[in-house]
Short mmCIF file of the C-alpha atoms (twelve columns), coordinates in Angstrom:
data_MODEL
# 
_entry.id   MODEL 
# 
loop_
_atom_site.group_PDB 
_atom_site.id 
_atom_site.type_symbol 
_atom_site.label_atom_id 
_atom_site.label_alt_id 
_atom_site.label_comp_id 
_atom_site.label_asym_id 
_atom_site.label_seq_id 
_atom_site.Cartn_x 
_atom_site.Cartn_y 
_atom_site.Cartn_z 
_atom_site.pdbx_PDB_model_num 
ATOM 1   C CA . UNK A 1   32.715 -81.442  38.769 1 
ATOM 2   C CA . UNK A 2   30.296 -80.146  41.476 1 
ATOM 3   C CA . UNK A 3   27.405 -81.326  40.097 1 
ATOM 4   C CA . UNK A 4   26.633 -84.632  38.494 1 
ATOM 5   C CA . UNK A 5   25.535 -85.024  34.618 1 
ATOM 6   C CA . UNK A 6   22.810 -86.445  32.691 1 
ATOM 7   C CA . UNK A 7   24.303 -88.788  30.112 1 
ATOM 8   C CA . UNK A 8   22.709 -90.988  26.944 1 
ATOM 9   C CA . UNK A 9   23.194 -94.931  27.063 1 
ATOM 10  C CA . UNK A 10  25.761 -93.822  23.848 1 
ATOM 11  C CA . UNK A 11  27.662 -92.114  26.314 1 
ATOM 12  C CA . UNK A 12  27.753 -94.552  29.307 1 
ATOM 13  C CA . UNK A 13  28.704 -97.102  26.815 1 
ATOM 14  C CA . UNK A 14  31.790 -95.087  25.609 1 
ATOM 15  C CA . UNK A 15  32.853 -94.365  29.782 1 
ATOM 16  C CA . UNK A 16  32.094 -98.397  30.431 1 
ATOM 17  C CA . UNK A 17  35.266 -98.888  27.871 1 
ATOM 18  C CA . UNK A 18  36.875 -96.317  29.713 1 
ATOM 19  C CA . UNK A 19  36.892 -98.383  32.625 1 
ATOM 20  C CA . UNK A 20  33.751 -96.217  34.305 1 
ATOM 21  C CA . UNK A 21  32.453 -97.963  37.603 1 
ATOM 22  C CA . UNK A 22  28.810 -98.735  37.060 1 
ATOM 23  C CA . UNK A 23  26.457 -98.454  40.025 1 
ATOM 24  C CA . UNK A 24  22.831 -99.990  40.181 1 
ATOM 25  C CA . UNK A 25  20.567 -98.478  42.512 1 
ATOM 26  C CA . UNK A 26  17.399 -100.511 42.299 1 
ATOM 27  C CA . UNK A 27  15.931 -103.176 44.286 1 
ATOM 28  C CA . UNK A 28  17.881 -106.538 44.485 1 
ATOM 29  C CA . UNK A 29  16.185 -108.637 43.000 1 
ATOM 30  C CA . UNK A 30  15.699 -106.409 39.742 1 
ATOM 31  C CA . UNK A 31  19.305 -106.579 39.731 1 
ATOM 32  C CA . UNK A 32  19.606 -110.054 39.930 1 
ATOM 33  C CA . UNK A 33  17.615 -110.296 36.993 1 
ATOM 34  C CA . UNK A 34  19.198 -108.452 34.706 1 
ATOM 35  C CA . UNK A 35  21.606 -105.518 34.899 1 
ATOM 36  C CA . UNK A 36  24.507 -103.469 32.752 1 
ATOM 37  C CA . UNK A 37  27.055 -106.243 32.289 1 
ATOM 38  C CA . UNK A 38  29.942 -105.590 35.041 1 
ATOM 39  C CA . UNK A 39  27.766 -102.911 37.108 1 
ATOM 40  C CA . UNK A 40  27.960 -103.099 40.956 1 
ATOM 41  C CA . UNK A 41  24.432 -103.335 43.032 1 
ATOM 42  C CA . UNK A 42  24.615 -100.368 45.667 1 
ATOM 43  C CA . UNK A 43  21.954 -100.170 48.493 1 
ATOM 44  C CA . UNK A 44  21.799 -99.358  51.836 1 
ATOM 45  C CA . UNK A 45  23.455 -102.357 53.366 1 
ATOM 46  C CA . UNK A 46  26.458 -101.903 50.483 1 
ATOM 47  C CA . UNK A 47  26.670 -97.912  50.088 1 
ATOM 48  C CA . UNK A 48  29.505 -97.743  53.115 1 
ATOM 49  C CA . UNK A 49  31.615 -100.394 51.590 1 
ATOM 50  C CA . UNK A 50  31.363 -98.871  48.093 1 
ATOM 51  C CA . UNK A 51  32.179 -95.313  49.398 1 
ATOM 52  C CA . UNK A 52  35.470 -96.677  51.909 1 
ATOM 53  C CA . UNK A 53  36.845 -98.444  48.364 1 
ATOM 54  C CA . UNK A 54  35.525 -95.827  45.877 1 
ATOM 55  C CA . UNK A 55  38.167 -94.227  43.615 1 
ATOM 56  C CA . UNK A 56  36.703 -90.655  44.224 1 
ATOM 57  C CA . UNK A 57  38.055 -89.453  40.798 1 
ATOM 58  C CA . UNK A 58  36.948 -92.512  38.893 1 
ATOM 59  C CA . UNK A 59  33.625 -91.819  36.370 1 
ATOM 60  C CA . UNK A 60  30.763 -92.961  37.961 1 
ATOM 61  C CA . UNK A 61  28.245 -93.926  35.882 1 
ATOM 62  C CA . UNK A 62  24.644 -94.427  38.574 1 
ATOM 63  C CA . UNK A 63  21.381 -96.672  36.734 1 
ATOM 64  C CA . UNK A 64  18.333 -96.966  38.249 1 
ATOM 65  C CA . UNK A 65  15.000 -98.078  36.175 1 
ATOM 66  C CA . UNK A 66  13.954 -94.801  34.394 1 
ATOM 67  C CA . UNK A 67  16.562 -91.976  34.850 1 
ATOM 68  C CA . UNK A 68  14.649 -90.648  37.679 1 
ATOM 69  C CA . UNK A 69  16.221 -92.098  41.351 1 
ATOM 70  C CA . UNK A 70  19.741 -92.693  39.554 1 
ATOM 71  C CA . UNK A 71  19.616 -88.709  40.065 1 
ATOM 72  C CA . UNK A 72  19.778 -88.236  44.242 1 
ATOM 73  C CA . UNK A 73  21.919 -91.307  43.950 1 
ATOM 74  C CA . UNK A 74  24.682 -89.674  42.087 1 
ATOM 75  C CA . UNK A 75  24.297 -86.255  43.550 1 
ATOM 76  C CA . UNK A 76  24.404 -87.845  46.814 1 
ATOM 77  C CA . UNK A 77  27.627 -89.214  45.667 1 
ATOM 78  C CA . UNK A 78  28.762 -86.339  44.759 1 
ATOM 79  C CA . UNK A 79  28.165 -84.467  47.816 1 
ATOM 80  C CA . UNK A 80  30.157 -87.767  49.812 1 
ATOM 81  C CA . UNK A 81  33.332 -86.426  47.639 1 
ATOM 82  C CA . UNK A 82  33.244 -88.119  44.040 1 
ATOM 83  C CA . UNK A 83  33.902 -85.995  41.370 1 
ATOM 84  C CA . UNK A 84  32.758 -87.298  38.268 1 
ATOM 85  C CA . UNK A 85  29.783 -88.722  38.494 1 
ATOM 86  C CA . UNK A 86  26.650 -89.206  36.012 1 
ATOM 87  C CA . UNK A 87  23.142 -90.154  35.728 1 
ATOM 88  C CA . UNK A 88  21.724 -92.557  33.252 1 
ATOM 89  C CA . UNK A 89  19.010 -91.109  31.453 1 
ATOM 90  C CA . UNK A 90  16.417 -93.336  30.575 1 
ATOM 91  C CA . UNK A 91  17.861 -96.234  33.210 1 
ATOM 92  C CA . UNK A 92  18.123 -100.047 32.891 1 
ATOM 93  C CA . UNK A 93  15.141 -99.746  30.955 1 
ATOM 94  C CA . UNK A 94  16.550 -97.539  28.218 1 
ATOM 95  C CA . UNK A 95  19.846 -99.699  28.615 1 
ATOM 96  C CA . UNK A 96  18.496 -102.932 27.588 1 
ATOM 97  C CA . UNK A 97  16.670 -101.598 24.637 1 
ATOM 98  C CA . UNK A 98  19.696 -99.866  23.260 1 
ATOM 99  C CA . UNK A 99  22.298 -102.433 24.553 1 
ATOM 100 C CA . UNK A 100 20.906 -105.544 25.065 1 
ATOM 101 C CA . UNK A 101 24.151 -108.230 24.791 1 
ATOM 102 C CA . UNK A 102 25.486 -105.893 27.298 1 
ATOM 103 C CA . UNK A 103 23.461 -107.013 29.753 1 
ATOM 104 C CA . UNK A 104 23.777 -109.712 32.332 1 
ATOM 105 C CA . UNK A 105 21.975 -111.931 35.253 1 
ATOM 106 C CA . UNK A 106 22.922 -112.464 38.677 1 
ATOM 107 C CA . UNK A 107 24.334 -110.963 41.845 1 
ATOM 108 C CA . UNK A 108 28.295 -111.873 41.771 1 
ATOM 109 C CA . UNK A 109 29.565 -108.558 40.066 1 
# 
């Protein structure tokens, strides 16, 4: 994959039971909040780490609030060398609504 893909909550879902790594891209403290149960918060201070232990073939599912920043994320990611990588369309927001016992609080994941 060169390009990263736009992908329904449906769809996430079925790569989260896949094993898909789930990346959060927005603020902190939105995280902390609430987030896709099991997702990883990735920022400037943690995008290094995350890249130097990233499985570059594993799906990469990126979330952000709308669908909207979740989109440079992942094709930033892609252009760094992963290869499977999608967007969340719709975002946390769409998430909860659609998912909401697969959510979770906190910053340890």
């Amino acid at each position: 994959m060169t390009e990263f893909k736009r992908i329904s909550p449906e769809q996430a879902q079925a790569l989260r039971e896949q094993g898909a790594v789930v990346v959060d891209v927005r603020d902190p403290a939105t995280f902390a909040a609430l987030h896709v149960k099991g997702s990883k918060h990735l920022d400037n201070q943690s995008l290094h780490a995350f890249i130097q232990a990233a499985d570059f073939d594993a799906p990469t599912v990126v979330v952000c609030y709308h669908g909207n920043s979740s989109q440079s994320a992942a094709a930033y990611l892609i252009s760094q060398g992963f290869t499977d990588v999608y967007s969340l369309d719709g975002g946390f927001e769409l998430w909860r609504t659609t998912y909401p016992d697969e959510t979770a609080q906190g910053t340890a994941e």
